[in-house]
N, C-alpha and C positions, 0 to 999 in steps of 0.2 A: 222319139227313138232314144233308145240310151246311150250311152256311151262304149259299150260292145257291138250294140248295133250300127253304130257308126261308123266302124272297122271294117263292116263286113261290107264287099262289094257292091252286090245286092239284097242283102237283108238276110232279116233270118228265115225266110222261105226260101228262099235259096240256099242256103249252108245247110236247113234241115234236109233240103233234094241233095245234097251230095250228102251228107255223113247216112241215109236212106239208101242213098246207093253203097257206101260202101257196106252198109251192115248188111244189106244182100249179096254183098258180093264174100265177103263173113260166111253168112246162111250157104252159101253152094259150096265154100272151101269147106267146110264142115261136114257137110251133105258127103261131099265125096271123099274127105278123111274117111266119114266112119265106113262108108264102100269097102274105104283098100283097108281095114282092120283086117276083115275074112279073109285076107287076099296074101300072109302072111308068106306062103310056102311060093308062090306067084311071083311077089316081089324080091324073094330071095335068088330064086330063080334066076330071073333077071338079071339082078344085078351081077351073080357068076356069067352069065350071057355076053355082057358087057364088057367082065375083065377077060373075060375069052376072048371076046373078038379085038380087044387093044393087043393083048397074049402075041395074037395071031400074025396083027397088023405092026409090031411092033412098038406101038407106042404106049408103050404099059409102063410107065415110069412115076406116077403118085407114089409107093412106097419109098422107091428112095429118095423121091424129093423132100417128102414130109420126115425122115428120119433124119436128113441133113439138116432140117430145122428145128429136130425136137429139142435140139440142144439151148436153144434163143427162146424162154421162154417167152419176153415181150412178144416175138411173131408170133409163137402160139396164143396169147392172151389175146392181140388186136383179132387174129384171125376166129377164135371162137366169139368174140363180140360180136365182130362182123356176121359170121353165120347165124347166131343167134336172135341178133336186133335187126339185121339190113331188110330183109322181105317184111316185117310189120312196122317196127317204130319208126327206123329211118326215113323209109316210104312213106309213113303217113306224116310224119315231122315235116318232110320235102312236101307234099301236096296239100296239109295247112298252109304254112309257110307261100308256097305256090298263088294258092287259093287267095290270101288275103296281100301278098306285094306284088304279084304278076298275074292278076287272074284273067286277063286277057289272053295266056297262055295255059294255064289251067285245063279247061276243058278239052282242049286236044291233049294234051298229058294225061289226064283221067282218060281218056276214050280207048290210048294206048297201052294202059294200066288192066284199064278192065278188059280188052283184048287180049293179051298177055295172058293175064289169069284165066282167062276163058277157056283160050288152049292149052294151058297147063293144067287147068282141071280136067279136061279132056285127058291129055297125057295120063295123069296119075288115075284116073279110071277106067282106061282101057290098057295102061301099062305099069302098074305099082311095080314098083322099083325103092330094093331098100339101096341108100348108100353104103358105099365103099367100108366107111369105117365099123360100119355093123359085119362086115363081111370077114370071118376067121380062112386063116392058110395063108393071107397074102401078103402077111405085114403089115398092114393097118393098124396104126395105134387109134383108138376113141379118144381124141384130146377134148371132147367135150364133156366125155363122164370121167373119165382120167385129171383132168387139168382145173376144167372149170365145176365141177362135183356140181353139175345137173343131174339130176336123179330123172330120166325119162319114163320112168314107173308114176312117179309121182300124179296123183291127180289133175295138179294145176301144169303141168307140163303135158302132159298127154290133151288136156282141152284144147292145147295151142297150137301142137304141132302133129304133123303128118308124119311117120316114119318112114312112111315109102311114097314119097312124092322128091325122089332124087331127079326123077327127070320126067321134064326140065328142072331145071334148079332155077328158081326164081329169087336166089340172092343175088 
């Protein structure tokens, strides 16, 4: 065995069963990305539905929170990283990581990972939901096209991300 093999818990038939799993779990977040494409005017919907019913209930308060902060940008930078990298790279950094110094907890963590996302793919295609900052009238600033100049048009941006899978938010 080599010396990467060595690393690995149980070998590399096992690492290839998990990285297997997650590239199916890949294949259905994709599957149901391209669902909520058609679902444009559906997700927008929604998400006014949303600020209505905070509207309603009182607790509509995201714009002025995030305007009290546009001023800092470091909190805007950590927080577009966060949104940006936490539900892929982080997650999969923490569950390598997981996988090869605590992999006697691993598998319960994966199990509740892949649960998670199960229901949220569920969510995002029986409920596309664009986010807030996509949403004009309300004061939402985009600090992600605004600040960090992601271009969500972009080809290798749009591979990655779902535009209306706000809820659940799986960051």
């Amino acid at each position: 065995m080599d010396r990467t093999g060595r690393r690995l818990p149980h070998g590399w038939g096992d690492a290839g069963l998990q990285l297997s799993l997650f590239v199916i779990a890949d294949i259905c977040y994709e599957t149901v990305r391209g669902i909520a494409e058609g679902q444009r005017a559906e997700a927008f919907a929604n998400a006014n539905w949303v600020i209505d019913a905070e509207v309603a209930t009182g607790t509509f308060f995201e714009p002025d929170l995030q305007g009290a902060l546009l001023d800092y940008r470091w909190i805007v930078d950590v927080a577009n990283f966060a949104y940006m990298n936490s539900h892929f790279v982080l997650t999969t950094a923490f569950l390598v990581w997981l996988y090869i110094y605590r992999n006697d907890n691993f598998y319960f963590v994966r199990n509740m990972f892949m649960v998670a996302m199960a229901l949220a793919l569920v969510g995002y295609a029986l409920v596309p939901t664009a986010p807030p900052r996509l949403i004009e009238g309300y004061g939402f600033v985009d600090t992600i096209n605004q600040y960090s100049e992601v271009n969500h048009d972009s080809a290798l941006v749009k591979m990655f991300v779902n535009p209306y899978a706000a809820i659940p938010s799986m960051h």
